[in-house]
C-alpha angles and dihedrals in degrees: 000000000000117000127261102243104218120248129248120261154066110309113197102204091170130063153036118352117233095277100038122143104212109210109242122224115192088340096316151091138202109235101189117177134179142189155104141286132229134189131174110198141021115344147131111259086199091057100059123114136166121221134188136192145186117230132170124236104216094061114355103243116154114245092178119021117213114307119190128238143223129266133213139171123295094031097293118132129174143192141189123205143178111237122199121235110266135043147106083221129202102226097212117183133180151181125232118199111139130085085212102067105064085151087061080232085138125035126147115263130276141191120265139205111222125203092015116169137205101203153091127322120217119197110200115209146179138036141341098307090052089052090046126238095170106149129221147005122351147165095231110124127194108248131216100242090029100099145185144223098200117201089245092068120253132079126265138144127308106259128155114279089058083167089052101149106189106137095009111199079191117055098181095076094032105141125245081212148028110280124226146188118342137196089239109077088052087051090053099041088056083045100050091040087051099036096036096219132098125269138206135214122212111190126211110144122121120196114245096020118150127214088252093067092054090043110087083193091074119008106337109175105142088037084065088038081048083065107042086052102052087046089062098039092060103302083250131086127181093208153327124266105193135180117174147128117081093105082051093055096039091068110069087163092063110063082234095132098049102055101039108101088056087053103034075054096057092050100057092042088050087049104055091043087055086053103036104237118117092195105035105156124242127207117197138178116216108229123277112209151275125250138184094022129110108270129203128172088256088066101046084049086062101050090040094063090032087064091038090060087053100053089036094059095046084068102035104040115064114242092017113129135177141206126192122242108187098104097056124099114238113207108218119013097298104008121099106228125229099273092052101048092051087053087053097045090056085047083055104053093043097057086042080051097050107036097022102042111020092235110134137333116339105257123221147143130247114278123196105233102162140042115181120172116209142132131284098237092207090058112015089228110148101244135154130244108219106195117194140203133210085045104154101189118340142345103244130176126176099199137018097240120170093277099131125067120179126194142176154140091329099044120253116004107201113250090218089193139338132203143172103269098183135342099297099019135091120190121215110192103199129202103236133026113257140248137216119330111001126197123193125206134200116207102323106147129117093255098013130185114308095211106052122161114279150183109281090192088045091023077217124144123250111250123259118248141198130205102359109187112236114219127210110254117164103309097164094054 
């Protein structure tokens, strides 16, 4: 069979690949490319020179105009630019080889990047609701700027399912089961629209994961995996979306639950040393809830403390942040459906707007911070004043179902009726006065109430707690 002679041009045989989201650094990005040259006929070898410019797509308008190389021996040449945030960008190279073409009308061809972005990586980590496996229909486009790193490798467009594993580079967080819709596409899309630059989205979750498999400190595998994944993708991220814990809180047997805010701390301490950011943002979703299953105080328990950590991390760990989840609708027993992960994703991206970027308020739900038992004093009855924080407007609540559970030295004490009592309290009035040491919890349960107070300004759910202390106020008044 003849041989193939090889054409003429500028050959880039390092760099990113057409689809690629650069990581911008102080509204920048290092494009660094690398190859070789080839000529057939007459020239000048001294002549040659490699040149590379940054165009956009949508208009063709140079951002950078062409910017030599450098050359080196055997035909290789290189080049390092600064690349502005936005896109997507048009990667043009050439060879210049004539003495006749001082316009660089003419070069000889080169090799291009096409739908290249300057922008902000997302790594998406945790269990089955950060992979997706919302079910059904759903008005949620792919967007042009809005990118991929797909486990098989290589860049594309950001498309449901972004934990597709067909053709996995990276075995560890390969999926039982076809993935589905996911809250993340929703949450880059708000970021790209408000920052007005391209982002990319860097997959890792696996369904099912426990803490334990993201925590070097016990088995760690797809915290290593984490890792291999990100290198490939770029080597930078500008933050952590997570959602996990619902493996951790279905194990009542295994102490999980108890011990997971010191671990979900060490892993995010362990994360942001391995990347070398000592404040790189996470976004969590405190867990929805479980339905259909066989339920027993042990296991509320679980998932009690398993949300508790969660809230509990978004105020004691710098750069944590949380958003709530009850109010979404899960599509199967444990899932959040399509509309509910589009309403997280846009969760997401406020709160990644407000406290990430400085770009607007400073979005969150509304936490419990005080318990006080007193009296009413219309009626005498013992009750207990809940007073919350992060309250944008006003405390609302359209039904009384079962949220608030007290207990103390006796065991339950039943909460009789509840109601909103001012803008950021809400008012138990119990059955019996208590005795000794009292807790209250908010929606804790396995499957908790649907309808839970919320914001009226946010219309966002108040978080769910866990072993809220009661303090003594002025029960015998």
């Amino acid at each position: 069979m003849a041989s193939i002679a090889k054409a003429s041009g500028l050959f880039i045989e390092e760099g990113p690949a057409s689809w690629t989201i650069l990581q911008q650094r102080e509204g920048f990005a290092e494009l660094a490319l690398r190859g070789s040259w080839h000529a057939e006929g007459e020239f000048d070898p001294e002549r040659a020179q490699a040149y590379v410019r940054v165009m956009r797509e949508e208009d063709g308008e140079a951002v950078l105009p062409w910017q030599s190389g450098e050359m080196a021996d055997d035909r290789r040449w290189s080049i390092r630019l600064a690349v502005p945030a936005g896109g997507l960008y048009r990667v043009e190279t050439c060879l210049r080889i004539r003495k006749d073409d001082p316009a660089m009308e003419w070069p000889v061809r080169g090799d291009m990047i096409h739908h290249l972005g300057v922008g902000d990586l997302w790594l998406i980590a945790g269990q089955s609701n950060a992979a997706g496996y919302g079910r059904g229909p759903h008005d949620d486009n792919p967007e042009l700027g809005v990118h991929l790193f797909r486990l098989n490798g290589r860049w594309d467009m950001a498309t449901h399912p972004l934990n597709d594993p067909t053709d996995t580079r990276f075995p560890p967080n390969r999926e039982w089961s076809n993935p589905g819709h996911s809250p993340f596409l929703a949450f880059a899309k708000r970021l790209k629209r408000e920052l007005g630059y391209p982002i990319g989205l860097v997959p890792a979750a696996l369904g099912g994961s426990h803490l334990r498999s993201w925590n070097l400190e016990e088995t760690g595998e797809l915290y290593r995996n984490l890792l291999d994944i990100v290198r490939h993708a770029g080597g930078g991220v500008k933050g952590m979306a997570w959602y996990q814990g619902c493996s951790d809180a279905n194990v009542p047997e295994s102490g999980e639950s108890e011990t997971y805010p010191d671990r979900f701390k060490r892993f995010v301490g362990q994360l942001r040393e391995d990347l070398d950011d000592a404040e790189l943002p996470v976004l969590t979703v405190q867990l929805n809830r479980l339905i259909g299953w066989e339920t027993s105080d042990a296991l509320d328990r679980c998932w009690g403390r398993v949300r508790e950590a969660q809230r509990q991390a978004a105020e004691r760990i710098p750069g944590v942040h949380v958003v709530p989840s009850l109010d979404c609708a899960v599509c199967d027993n444990i899932h959040n459906g399509p509309e509910g992960n589009v309403k997280l994703g846009g969760r997401l991206a406020k709160v990644a707007l407000g406290a990430v970027y400085g770009r607007g308020p400073l979005h969150r739900a509304p936490r419990a911070v005080q318990a006080e038992y007193d009296c009413d004093p219309e009626t005498g009855e013992s009750r207990i004043v809940l007073r919350f924080a992060n309250v944008a407007g006003h405390l609302l609540a359209h039904t009384t179902e079962n949220v608030f559970t007290v207990e103390d030295a006796s065991g339950r004490a039943e909460v009789r009726a509840w109601q909103v009592a001012g803008p950021r309290e809400i008012a138990l009035k119990l059955s019996r006065a208590l005795a000794g040491e009292a807790v209250v919890h908010g929606a804790f349960e396995t499957n908790p109430a649907y309808y839970v107070p919320f914001d009226d300004a946010t219309r966002w759910p108040m978080l769910a707690f866990y072993g809220l202390r009661v303090e003594l106020g002025n029960p015998s008044s």
